[in-house]
N, C-alpha and C positions, 0 to 999 in steps of 0.2 A: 525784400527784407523788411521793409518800413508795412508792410501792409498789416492792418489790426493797431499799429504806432501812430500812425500820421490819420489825421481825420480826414481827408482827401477824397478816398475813393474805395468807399463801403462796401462798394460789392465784388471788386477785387477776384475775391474768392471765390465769386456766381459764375458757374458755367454762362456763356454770352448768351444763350438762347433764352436761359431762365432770365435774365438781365430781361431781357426784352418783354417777357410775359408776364415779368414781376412789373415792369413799369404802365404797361398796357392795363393790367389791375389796377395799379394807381389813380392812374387816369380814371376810371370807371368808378371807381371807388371814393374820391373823390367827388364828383358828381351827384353819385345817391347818397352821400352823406351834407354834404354840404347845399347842394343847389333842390335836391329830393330828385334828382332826374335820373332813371332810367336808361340809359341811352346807348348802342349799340358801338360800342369804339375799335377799330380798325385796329388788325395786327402790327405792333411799333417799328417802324422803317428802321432799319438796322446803318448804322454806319461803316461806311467803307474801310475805315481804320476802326479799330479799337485801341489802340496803343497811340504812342506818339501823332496826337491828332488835336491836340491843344496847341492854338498857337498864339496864346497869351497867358505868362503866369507871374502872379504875384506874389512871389515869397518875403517871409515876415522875418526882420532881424530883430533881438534882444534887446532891451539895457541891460546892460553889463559890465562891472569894470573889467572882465576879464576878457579884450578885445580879441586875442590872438583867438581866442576859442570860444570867442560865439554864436551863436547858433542862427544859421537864415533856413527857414524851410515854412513850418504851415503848424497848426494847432495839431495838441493832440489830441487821439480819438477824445471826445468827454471831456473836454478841457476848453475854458473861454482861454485861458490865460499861459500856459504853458504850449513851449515851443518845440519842434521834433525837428533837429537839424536832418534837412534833404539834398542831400550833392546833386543826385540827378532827380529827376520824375520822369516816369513810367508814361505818365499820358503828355508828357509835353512834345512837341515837336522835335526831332533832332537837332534841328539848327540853334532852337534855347539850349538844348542839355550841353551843345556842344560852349553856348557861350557862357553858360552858368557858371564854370567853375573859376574864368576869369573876374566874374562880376562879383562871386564870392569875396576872393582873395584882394578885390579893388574895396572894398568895403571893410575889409579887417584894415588894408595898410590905410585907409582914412578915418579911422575907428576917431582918433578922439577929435574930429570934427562931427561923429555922430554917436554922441551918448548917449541918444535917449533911443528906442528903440523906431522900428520905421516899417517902409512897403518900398522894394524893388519891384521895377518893370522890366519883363523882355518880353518884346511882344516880336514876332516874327513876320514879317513883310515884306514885301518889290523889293524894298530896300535895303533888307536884311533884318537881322535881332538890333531890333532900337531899344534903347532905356533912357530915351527922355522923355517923358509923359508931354512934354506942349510941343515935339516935333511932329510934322506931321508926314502920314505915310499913307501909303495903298495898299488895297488888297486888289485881286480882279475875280470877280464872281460872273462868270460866264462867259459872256463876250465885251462885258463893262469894268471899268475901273473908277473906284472909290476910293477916294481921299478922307482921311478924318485924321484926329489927333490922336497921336498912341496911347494916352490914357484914357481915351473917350471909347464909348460903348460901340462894340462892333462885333458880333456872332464872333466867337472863336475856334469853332468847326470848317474849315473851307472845304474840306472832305463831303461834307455831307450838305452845304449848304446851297450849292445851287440846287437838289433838287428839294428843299427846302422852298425855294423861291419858285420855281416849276412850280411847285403843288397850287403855291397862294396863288400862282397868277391866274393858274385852271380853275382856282376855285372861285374867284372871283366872279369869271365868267366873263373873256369880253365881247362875247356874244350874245347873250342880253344885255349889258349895260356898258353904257356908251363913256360914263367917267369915273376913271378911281378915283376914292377920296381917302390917302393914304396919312390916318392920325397915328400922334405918336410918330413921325416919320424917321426921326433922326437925320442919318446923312442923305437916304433918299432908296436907300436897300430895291424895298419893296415897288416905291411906287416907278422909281427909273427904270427899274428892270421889265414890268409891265406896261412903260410908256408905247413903244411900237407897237400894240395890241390894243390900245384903247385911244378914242378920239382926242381925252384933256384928261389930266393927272394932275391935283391938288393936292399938295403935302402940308401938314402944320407941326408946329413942333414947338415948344415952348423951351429951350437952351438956345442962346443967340448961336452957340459954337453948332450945334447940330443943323439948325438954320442956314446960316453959313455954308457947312459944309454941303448940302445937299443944292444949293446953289450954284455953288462951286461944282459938285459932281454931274449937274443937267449940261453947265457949258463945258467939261470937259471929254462927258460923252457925247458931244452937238444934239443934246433931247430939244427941243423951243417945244413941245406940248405940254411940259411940266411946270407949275407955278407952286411957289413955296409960302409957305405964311410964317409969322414968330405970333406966337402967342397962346392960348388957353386951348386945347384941344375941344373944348364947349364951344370955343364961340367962330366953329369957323363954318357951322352949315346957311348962318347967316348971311354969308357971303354967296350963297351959291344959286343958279339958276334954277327954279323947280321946271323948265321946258327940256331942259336938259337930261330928266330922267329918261331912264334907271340909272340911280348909282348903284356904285359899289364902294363899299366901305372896308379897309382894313385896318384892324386895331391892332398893334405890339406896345401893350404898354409896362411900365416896368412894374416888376413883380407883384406892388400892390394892388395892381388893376388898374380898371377906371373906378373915376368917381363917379357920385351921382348927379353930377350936375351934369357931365357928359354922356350915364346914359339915360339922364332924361330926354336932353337934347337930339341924343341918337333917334330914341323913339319919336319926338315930336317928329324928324326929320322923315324917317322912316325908308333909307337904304331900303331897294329892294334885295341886293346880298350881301351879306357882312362874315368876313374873313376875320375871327380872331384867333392874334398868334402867342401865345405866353406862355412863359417858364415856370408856371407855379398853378399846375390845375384847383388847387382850392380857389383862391380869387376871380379865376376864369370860371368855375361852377356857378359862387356865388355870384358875377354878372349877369352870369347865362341865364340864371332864374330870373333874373328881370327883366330879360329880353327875353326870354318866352311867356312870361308871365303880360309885354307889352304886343302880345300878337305872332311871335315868331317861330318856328321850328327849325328845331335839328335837322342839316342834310347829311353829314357824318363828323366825326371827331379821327381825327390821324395825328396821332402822336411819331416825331423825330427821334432816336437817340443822338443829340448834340453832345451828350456826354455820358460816352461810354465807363463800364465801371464804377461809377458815382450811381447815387439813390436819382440825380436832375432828370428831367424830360422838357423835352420842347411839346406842344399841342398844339394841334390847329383845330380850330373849330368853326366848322362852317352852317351860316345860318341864312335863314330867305324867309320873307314875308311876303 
């Protein structure tokens, strides 16, 4: 009823198949516009749900004096500022929708300790629908379980994400190259998951909480081949053995990319394979031109639907010098 209302999930209305080949063009398109590349991008891996397959959503409450009838839901279409009250959501998990309507009605009756307007969490987990942002909770992505803080960043596809994490490990290669170097690692996704496959696994991450948690997540899946670092995702090839080649490098960095001071560094260092994973193919083209431009090529581009119904894509892009 809300679809074309609520700015959510644009494409709604797109047969799932077109979804997929609308976003596959993206990706491509992308690319020859932004990085000038060319490049032959792989049919979009479709998600096992399309529907209820979010399982974290943050709906938005008003200021208002009119508490009984404020509005908690999401922007609307074309609109920074105006709000589109949502009961339930379509792509959320059932277990949020089922505990949405409490959390609604827990927020009107505390209305005037919250005048100004704000962001709800339910994020769904081991533990159940949490909404404290600094508790922390699990997911398990395959035969592992991760800890992080339920406000903090963490894929909210479980549907689709292991083989998400399959692709990056195969793509990585642990058969040429002997050590992941897992930047941008956050809790430790990528490089824990592929620790049993490769000799030493290096993660750096510059949020002490991501740090942490990935820390946390080696000794609670017993990994001892994975070491963690806190700091500037540039300065950790310093750290590393050059006897030790072939690495392998995976990048997920948040939406704006890398900087250039990282992939300058990346180049001096010069991964023999580099796995990058990001939500926003324009800043991934425009990298990409710099890492082709420093020696490398294209082995293929496989775009995820992580979020079905929406214009979003997940990309993976895999590269070897």
């Amino acid at each position: 009823d809300l679809f074309g209302v609520c700015g959510g999930c644009q494409y709604q209305a797109v047969n799932y198949q077109t979804q997929l080949i609308w976003k596959q063009r993206h990706v491509a398109e992308s690319f020859l516009r932004i990085g000038g590349i060319e490049a032959k991008v792989n049919p979009t891996i479709a998600s096992p749900k399309r529907f209820a397959y979010r399982s974290k959503l943050t709906p938005h409450y008003e200021k208002t004096p009119d508490f009984e009838n404020r509005k908690v839901g999401f922007l609307r279409q074309g609109s920074r500022r105006i709000l589109v009250d949502v009961p339930s959501c379509p792509i959320a998990t059932d277990p949020i929708n089922a505990a949405l309507p409490a959390e609604r009605e827990s927020l009107r009756a505390q209305a005037m300790g919250k005048k100004k307007g704000g962001t709800l969490l339910l994020r769904d987990t081991l533990e159940g629908v949490i909404t404290d942002p600094k508790k922390t909770v699990s997911e398990k992505v395959r035969n592992l379980i991760f800890q992080f803080k339920a406000g903090e960043f963490f894929q909210n596809n479980p549907f689709i994400l292991p083989q998400l994490v399959e692709h990056v490990i195969a793509e990585a290669n642990p058969n040429l190259c002997r050590v992941l170097v897992d930047a941008y690692c956050g809790g430790g996704l990528f490089g824990l998951s592929a620790a049993s496959q490769f000799e030493r696994v290096i993660g750096i991450e510059i949020s002490r909480d991501g740090f942490e948690g990935a820390r946390t997540n080696a000794l609670l899946n017993k990994i001892d081949n994975a070491e963690f670092f806190l700091g500037d995702a540039g300065s950790i090839f310093s750290e590393l053995d050059r006897e030790r080649e072939p690495y392998a490098l995976v990048i997920d960095p948040p939406r704006k990319g890398c900087d250039a001071n990282f992939i300058d560094q990346t180049l001096s260092f010069r991964p023999r394979r580099i796995v990058y994973v990001s939500c926003d193919p324009a800043t991934q083209a425009r990298d990409a031109k710099l890492l082709l431009q420093g020696g490398y090529r294209i082995l293929q581009m496989q775009p995820f639907d992580l979020f079905p119904q929406t214009r979003h894509i997940e990309n993976v892009l895999t590269l070897e010098i």
